[in-house]
N, CA, C and O atoms as a GROMACS GRO file, in nm:
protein
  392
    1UNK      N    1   0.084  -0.119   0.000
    1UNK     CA    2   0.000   0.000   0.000
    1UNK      C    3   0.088   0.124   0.000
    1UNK      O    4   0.207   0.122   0.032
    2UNK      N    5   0.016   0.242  -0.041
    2UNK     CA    6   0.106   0.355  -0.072
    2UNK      C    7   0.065   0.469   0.058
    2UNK      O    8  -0.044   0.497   0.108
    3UNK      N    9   0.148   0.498   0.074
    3UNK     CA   10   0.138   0.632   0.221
    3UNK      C   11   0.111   0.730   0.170
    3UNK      O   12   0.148   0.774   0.061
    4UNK      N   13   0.024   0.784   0.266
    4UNK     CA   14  -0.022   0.954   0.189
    4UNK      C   15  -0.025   1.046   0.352
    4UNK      O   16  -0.020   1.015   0.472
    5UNK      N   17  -0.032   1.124   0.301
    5UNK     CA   18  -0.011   1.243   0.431
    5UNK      C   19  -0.150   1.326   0.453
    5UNK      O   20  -0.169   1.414   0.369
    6UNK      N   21  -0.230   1.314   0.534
    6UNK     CA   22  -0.394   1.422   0.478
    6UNK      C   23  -0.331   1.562   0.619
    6UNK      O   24  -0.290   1.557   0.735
    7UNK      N   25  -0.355   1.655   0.529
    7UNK     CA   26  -0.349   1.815   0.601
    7UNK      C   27  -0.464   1.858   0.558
    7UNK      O   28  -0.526   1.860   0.451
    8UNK      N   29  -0.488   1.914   0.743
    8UNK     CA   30  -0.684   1.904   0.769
    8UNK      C   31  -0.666   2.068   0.803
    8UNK      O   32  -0.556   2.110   0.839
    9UNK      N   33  -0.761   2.143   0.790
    9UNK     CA   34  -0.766   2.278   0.805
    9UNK      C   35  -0.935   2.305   0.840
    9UNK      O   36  -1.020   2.312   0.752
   10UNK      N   37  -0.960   2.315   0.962
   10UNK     CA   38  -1.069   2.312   1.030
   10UNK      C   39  -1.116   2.417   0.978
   10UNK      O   40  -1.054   2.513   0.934
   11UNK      N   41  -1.305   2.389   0.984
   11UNK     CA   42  -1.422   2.471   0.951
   11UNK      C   43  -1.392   2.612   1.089
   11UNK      O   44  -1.329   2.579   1.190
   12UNK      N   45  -1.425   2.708   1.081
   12UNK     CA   46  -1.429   2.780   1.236
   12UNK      C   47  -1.566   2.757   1.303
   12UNK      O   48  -1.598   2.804   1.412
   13UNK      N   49  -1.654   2.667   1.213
   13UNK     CA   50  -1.756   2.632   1.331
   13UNK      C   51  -1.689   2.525   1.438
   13UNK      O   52  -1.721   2.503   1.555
   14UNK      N   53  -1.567   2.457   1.345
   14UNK     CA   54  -1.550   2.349   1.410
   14UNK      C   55  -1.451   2.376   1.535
   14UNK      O   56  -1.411   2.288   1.611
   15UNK      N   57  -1.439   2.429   1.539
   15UNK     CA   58  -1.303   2.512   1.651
   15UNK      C   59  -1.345   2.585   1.705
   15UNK      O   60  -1.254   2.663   1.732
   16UNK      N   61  -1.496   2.642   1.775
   16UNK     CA   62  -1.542   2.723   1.850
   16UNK      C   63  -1.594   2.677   1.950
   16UNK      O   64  -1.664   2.742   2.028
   17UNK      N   65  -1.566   2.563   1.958
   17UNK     CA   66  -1.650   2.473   2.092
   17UNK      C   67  -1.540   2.345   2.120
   17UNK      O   68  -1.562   2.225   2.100
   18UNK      N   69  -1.401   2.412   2.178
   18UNK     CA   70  -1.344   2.297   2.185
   18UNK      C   71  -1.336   2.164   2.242
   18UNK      O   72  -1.248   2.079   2.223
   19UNK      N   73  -1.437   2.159   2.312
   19UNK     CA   74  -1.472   2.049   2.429
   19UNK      C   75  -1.518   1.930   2.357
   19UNK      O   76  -1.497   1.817   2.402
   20UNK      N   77  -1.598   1.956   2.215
   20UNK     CA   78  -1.664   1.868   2.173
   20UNK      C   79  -1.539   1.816   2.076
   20UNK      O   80  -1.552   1.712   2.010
   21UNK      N   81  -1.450   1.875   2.072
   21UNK     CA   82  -1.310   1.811   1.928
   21UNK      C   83  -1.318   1.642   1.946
   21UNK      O   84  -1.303   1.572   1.846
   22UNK      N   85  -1.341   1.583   2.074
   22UNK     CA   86  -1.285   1.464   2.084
   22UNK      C   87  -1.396   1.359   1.993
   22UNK      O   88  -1.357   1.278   1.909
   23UNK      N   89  -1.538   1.382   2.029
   23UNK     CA   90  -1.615   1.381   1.949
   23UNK      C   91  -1.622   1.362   1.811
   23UNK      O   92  -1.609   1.251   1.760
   24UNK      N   93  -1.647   1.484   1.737
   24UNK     CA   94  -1.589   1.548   1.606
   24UNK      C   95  -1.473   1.442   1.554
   24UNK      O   96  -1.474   1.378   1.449
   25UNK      N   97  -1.395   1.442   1.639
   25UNK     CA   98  -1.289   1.354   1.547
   25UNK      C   99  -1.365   1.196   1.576
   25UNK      O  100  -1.372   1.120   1.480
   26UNK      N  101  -1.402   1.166   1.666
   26UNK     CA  102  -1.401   1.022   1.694
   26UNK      C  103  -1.520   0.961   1.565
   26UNK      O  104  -1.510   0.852   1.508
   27UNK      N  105  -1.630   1.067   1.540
   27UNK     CA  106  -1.671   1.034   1.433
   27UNK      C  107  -1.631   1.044   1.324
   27UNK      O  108  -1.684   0.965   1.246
   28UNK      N  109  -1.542   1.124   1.274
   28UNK     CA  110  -1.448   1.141   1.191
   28UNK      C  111  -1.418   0.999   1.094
   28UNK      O  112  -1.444   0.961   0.980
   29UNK      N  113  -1.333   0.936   1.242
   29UNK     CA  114  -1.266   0.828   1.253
   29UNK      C  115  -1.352   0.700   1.210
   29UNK      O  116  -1.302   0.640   1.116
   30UNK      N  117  -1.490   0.638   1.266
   30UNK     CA  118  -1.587   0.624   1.243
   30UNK      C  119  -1.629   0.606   1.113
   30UNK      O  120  -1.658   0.491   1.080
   31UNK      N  121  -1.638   0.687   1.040
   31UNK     CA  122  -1.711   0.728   0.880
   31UNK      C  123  -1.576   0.697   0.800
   31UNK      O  124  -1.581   0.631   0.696
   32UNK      N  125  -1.477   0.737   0.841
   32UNK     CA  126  -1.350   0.662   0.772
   32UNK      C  127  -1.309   0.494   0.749
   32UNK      O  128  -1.272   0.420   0.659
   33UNK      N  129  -1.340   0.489   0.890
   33UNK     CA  130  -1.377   0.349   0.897
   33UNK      C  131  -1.444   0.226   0.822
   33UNK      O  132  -1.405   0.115   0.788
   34UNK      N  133  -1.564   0.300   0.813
   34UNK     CA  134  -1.683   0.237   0.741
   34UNK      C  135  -1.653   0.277   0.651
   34UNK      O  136  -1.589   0.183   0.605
   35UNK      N  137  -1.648   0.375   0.558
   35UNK     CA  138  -1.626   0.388   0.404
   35UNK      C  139  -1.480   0.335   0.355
   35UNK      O  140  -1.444   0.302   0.242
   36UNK      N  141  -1.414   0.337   0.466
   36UNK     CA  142  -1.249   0.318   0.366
   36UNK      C  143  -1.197   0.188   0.465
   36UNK      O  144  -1.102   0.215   0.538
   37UNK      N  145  -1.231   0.101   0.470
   37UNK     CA  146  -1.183   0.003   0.586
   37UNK      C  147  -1.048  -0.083   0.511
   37UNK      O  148  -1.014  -0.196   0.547
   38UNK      N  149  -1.001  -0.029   0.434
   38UNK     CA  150  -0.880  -0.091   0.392
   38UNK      C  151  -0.761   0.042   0.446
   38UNK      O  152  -0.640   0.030   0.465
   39UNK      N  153  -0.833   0.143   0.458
   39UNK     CA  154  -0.695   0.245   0.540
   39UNK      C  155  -0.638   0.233   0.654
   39UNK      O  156  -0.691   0.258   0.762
   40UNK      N  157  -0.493   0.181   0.634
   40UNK     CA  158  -0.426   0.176   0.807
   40UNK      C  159  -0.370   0.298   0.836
   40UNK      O  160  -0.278   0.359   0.782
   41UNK      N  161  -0.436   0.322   0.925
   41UNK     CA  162  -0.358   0.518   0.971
   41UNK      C  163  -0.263   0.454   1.104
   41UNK      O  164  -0.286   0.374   1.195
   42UNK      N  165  -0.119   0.556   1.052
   42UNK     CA  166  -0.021   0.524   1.092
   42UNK      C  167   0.035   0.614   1.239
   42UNK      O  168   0.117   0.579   1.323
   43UNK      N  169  -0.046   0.740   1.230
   43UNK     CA  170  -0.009   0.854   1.276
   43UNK      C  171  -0.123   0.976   1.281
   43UNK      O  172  -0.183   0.988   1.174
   44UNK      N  173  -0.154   1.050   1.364
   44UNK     CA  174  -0.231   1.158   1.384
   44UNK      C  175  -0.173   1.251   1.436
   44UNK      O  176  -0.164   1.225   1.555
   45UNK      N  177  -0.112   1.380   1.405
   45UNK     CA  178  -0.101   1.525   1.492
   45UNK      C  179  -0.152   1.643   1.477
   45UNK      O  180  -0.130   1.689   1.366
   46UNK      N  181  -0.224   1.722   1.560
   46UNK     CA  182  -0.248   1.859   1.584
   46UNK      C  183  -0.121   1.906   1.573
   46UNK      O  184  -0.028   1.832   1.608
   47UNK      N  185  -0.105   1.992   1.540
   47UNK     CA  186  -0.054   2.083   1.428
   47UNK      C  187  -0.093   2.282   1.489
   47UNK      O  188  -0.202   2.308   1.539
   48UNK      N  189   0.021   2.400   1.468
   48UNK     CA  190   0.101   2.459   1.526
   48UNK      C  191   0.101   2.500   1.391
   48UNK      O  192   0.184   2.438   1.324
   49UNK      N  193   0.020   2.603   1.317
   49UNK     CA  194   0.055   2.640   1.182
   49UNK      C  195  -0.062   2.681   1.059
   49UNK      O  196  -0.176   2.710   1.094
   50UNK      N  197  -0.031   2.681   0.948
   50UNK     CA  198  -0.158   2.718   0.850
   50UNK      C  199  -0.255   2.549   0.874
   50UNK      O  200  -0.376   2.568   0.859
   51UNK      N  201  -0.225   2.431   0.899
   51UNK     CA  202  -0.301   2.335   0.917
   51UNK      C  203  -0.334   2.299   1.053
   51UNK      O  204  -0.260   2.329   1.146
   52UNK      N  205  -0.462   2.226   1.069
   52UNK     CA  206  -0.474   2.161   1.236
   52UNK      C  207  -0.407   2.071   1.265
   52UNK      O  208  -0.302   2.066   1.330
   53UNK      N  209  -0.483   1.976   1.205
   53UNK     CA  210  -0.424   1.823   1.228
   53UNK      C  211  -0.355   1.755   1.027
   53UNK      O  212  -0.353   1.777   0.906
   54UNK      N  213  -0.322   1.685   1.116
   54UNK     CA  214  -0.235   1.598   1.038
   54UNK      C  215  -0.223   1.462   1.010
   54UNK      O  216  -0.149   1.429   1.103
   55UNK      N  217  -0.249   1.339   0.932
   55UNK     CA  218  -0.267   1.226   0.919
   55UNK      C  219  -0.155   1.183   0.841
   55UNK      O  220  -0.130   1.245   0.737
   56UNK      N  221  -0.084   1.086   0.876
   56UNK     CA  222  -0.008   0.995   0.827
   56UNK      C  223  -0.088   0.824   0.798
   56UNK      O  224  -0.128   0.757   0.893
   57UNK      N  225  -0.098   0.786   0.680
   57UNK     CA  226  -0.190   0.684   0.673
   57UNK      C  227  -0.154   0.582   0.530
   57UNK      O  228  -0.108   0.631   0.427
   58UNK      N  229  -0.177   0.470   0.544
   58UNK     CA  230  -0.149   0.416   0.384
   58UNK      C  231  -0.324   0.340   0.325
   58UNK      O  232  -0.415   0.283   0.386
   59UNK      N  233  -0.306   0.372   0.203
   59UNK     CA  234  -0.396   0.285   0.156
   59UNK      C  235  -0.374   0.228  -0.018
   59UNK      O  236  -0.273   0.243  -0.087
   60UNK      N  237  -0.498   0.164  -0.056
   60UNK     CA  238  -0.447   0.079  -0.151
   60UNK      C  239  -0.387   0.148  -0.257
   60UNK      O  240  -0.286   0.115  -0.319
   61UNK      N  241  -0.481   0.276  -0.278
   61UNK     CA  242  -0.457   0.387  -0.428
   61UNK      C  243  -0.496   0.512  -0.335
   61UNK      O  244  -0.516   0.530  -0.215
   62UNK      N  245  -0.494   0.604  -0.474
   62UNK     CA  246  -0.526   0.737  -0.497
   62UNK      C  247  -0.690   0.776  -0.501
   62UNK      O  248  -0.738   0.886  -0.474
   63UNK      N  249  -0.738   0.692  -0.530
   63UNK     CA  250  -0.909   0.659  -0.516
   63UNK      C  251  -0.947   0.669  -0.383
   63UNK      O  252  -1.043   0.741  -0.354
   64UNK      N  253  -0.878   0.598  -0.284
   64UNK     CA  254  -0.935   0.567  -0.171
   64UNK      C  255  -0.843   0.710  -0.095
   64UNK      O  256  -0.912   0.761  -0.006
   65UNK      N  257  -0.792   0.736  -0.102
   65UNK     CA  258  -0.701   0.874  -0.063
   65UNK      C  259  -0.766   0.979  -0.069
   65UNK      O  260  -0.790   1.045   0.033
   66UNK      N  261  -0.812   1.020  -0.206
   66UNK     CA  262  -0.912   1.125  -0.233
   66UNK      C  263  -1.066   1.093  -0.136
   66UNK      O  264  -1.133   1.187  -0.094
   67UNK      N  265  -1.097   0.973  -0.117
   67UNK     CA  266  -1.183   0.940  -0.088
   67UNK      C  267  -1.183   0.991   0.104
   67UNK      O  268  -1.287   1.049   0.136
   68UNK      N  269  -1.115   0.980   0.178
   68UNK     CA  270  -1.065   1.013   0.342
   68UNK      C  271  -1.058   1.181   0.312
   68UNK      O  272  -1.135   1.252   0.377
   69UNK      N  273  -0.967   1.244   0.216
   69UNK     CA  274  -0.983   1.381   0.208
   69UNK      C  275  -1.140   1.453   0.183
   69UNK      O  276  -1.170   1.571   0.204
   70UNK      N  277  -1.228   1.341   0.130
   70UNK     CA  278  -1.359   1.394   0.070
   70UNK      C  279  -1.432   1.425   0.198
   70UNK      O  280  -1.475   1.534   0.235
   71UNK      N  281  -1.437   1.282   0.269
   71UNK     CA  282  -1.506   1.240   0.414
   71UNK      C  283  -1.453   1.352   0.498
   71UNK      O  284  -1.536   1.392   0.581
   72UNK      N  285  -1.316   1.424   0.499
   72UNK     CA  286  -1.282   1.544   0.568
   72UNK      C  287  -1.390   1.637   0.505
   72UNK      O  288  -1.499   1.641   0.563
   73UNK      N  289  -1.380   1.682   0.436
   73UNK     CA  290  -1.445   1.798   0.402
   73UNK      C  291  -1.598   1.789   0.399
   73UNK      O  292  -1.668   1.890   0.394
   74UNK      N  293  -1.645   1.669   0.402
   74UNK     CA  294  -1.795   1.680   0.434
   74UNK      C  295  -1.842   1.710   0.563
   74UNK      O  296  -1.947   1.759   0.604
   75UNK      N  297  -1.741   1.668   0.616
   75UNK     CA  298  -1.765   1.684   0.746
   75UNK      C  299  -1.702   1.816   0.845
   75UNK      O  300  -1.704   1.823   0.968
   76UNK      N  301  -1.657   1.893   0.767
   76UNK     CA  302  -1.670   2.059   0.816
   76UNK      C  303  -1.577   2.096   0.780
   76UNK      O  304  -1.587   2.210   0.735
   77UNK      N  305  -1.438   2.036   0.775
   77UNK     CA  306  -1.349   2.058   0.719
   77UNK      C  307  -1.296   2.165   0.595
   77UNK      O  308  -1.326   2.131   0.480
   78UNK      N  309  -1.226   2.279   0.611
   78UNK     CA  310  -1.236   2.358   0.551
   78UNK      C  311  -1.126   2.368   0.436
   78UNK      O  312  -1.117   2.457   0.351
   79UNK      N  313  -1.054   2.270   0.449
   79UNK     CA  314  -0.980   2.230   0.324
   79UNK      C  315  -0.896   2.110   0.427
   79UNK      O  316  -0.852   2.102   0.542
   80UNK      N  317  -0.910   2.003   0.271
   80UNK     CA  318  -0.827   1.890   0.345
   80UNK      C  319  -0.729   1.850   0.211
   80UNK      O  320  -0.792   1.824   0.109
   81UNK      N  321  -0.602   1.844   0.204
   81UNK     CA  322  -0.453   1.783   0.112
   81UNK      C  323  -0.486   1.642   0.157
   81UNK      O  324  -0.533   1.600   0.263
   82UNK      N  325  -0.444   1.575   0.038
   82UNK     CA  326  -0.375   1.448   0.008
   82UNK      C  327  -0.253   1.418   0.003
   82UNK      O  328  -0.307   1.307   0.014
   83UNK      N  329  -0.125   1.398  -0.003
   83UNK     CA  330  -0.032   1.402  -0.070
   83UNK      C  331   0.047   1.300  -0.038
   83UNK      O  332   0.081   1.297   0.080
   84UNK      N  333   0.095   1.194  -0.125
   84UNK     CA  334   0.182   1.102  -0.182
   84UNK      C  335   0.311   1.132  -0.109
   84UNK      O  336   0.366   1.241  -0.114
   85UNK      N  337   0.364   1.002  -0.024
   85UNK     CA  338   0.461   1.027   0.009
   85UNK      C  339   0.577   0.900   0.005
   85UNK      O  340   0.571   0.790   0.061
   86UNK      N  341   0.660   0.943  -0.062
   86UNK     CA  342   0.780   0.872  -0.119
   86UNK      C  343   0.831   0.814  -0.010
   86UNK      O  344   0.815   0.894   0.082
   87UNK      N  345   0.899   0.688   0.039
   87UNK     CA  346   0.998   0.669   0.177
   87UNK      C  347   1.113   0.702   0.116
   87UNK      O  348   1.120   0.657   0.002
   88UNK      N  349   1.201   0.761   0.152
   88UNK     CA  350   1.330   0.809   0.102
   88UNK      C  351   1.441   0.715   0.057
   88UNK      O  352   1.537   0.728  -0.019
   89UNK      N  353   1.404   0.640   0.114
   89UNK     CA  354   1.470   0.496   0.029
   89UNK      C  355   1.477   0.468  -0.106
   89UNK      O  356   1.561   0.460  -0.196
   90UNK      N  357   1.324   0.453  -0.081
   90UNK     CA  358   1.270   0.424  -0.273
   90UNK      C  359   1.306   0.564  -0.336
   90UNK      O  360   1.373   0.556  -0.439
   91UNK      N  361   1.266   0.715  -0.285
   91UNK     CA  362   1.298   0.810  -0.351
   91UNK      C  363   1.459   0.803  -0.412
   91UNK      O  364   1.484   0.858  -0.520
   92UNK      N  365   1.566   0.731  -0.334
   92UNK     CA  366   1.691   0.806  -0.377
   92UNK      C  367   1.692   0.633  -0.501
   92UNK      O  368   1.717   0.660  -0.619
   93UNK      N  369   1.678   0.546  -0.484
   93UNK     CA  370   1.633   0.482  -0.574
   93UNK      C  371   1.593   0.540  -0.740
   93UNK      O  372   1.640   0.530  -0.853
   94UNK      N  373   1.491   0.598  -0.681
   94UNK     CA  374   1.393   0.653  -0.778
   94UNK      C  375   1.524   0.772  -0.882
   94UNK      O  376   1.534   0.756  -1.003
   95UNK      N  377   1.576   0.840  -0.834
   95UNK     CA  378   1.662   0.942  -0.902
   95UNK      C  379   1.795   0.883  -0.929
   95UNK      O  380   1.876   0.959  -0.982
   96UNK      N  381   1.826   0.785  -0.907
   96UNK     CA  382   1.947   0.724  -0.909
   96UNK      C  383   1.996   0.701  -1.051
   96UNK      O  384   2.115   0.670  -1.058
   97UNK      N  385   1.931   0.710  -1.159
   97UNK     CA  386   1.968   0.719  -1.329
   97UNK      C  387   2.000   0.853  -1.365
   97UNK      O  388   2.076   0.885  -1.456
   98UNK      N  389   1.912   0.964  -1.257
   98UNK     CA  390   1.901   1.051  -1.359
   98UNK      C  391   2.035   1.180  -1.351
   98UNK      O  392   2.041   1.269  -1.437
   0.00000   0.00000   0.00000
């Protein structure tokens, strides 16, 4: 499976009532679950910056990737990234002809 990175950038409805975050995410988690049950998430951080949180996660494709970024944003999310991430291994691999 291929690793992808999701950068979550909260709704400001969703950040005005912080008590309920644990919530919010746990269903999150939940609906990810059930729609994408082939995603192993590797990693979660709140985040110190233009993003909130942060997901480190692998799944089968780019289908199902787009698909966890979608489930972010339906769910209040005010912009959620995908992005493909190389292990540096295979990357220096990868450039090693050129």
């Amino acid at each position: 499976m291929a690793t992808y990175i999701l950068a979550t950038k909260l709704s400001p409805e969703l950040t005005r009532d912080l008590k309920k975050r644990a919530e919010i995410g746990r269903q999150w988690m939940e609906r990810v679950k059930k729609d994408c049950p082939e995603v192993k998430f590797i990693a979660h951080y709140a985040l110190l910056g233009p993003y909130d949180f942060i997901d480190i996660y692998e799944a089968p494709n780019e289908e199902v990737a787009a698909k966890v970024s979608m489930i972010s944003l339906s769910g209040g999310a005010l912009t959620a990234e995908s992005w493909t991430a190389i292990p540096y291994k295979r990357f220096l691999e990868l450039i090693k002809d050129l």
